[in-house]
C-alpha positions, 0 to 999 in steps of 0.5 A: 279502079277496075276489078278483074275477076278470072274464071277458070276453063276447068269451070265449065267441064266441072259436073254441078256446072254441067247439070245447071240450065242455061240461064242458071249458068248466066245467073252463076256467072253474074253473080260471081263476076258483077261489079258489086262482089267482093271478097267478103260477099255481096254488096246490096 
């Protein structure tokens, strides 16, 4: 079954995400939107 996860446009004019590098925005989306989050946290 497929999960879909929705971020807000409203996240990228947020300050903190605007002070993150690139690649530290890629990573933050990845981990917020991979295939092994749930909503109890992080599956290893």
């Amino acid at each position: 079954m497929a999960v879909q996860r929705y971020i807000s446009s409203s996240f990228w004019s947020d300050d903190w995400v605007d002070s993150l590098t690139g690649l530290e925005k890629l990573l933050y989306m990845y981990l917020l939107t991979n295939e092994c989050t749930s909503i109890c946290g992080y599956q290893f």
